[in-house]
C-alpha positions in Angstrom: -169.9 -12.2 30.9 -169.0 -11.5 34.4 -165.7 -13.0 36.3 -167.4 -15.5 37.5 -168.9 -16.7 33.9 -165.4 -16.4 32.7 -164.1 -18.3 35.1 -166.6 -21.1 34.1 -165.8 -20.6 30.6 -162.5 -21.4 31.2 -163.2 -24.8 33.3 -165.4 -25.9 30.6 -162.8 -25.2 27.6 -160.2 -27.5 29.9 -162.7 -29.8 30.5 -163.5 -30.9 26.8 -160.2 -30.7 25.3 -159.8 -34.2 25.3 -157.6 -35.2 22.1 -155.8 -31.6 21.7 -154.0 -31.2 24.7 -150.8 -30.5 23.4 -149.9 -26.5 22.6 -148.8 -27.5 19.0 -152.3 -28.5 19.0 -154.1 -26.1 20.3 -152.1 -23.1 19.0 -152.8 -24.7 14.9 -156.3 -25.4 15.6 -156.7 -21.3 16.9 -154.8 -20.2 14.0 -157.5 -22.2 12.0 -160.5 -20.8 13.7 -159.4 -17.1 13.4 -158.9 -18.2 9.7 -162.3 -19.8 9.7 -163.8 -16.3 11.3 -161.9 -14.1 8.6 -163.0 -16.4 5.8 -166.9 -16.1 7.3 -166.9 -12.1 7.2 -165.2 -12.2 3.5 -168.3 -14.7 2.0 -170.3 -12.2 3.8 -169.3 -9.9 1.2 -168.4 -11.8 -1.7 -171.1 -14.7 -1.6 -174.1 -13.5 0.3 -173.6 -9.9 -0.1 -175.7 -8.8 2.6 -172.0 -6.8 3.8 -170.1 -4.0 1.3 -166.7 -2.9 1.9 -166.1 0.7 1.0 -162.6 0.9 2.3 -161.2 4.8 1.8 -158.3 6.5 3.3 -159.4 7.6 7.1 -159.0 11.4 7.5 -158.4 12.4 10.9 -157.9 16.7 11.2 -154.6 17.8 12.6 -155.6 19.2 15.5 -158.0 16.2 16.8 -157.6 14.9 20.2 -156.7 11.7 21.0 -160.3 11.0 22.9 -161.7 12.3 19.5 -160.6 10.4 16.8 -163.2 7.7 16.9 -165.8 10.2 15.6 -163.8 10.5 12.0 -162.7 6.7 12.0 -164.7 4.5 9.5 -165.1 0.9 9.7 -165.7 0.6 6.0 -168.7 -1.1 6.4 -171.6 -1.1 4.3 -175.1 -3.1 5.1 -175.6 -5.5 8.3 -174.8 -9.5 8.5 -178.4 -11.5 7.5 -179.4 -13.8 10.1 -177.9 -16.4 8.3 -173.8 -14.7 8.5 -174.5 -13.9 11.8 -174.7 -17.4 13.0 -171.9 -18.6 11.1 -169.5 -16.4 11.9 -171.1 -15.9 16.2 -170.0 -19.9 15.7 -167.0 -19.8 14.2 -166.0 -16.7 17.0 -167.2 -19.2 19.6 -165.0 -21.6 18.2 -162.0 -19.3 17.9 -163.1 -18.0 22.1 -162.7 -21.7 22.7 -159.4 -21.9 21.7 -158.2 -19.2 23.3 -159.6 -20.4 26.7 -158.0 -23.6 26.2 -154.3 -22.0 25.6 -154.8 -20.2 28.6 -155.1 -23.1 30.6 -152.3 -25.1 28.9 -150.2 -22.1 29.8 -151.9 -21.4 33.1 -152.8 -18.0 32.1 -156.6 -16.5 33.8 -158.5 -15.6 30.8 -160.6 -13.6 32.6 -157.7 -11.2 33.6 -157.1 -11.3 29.5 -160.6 -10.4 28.9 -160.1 -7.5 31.7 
């Protein structure tokens, strides 16, 4: 997305949030949709299976530099989403992208200099 997209993105957000305007609102209903997100990776794993989690202790040597260390970091991932994870939990990220957008209005905030 380019600034301009962004920008759009933003207008759009403020635009449809008709009956959450208030923050209390709109701050719950994020913390629900990152929830929402979180719960969509874990039935990845645990109900569809299509993802493993091999989580191990990272092990970085001592004398790694700093621009170097993402060459020994894991992501304890095993397997890809199906098509079927992917679109639940691309929605459930769009829905958590929307609620960020719209707390940026409410507080005024440019969420492409966020994104940036």
């Amino acid at each position: 997305m380019n600034k301009s997209d962004n920008d759009t993105f933003q207008k759009n957000v403020d635009q449809f949030l008709i009956q959450h305007r208030s923050i209390l609102d709109v701050m719950t209903k994020y913390q629900e949709s990152n929830a929402r997100v979180n719960r969509a990776i874990a039935k990845a794993v645990t109900q569809c299976g299509c993802l493993k989690i091999n989580a191990k202790k990272q092990i970085i040597p001592s004398n790694t530099k700093l621009t170097e260390i993402h060459k020994f970091m894991d992501n304890h991932l095993e397997g890809s989403l199906c098509d079927s994870c992917k679109e639940i939990i691309e929605t459930e990220m769009g829905s958590s992208l929307f609620y960020v957008a719209a707390i940026c209005s409410i507080l005024n905030l440019d969420f492409n200099d966020i994104i940036k």
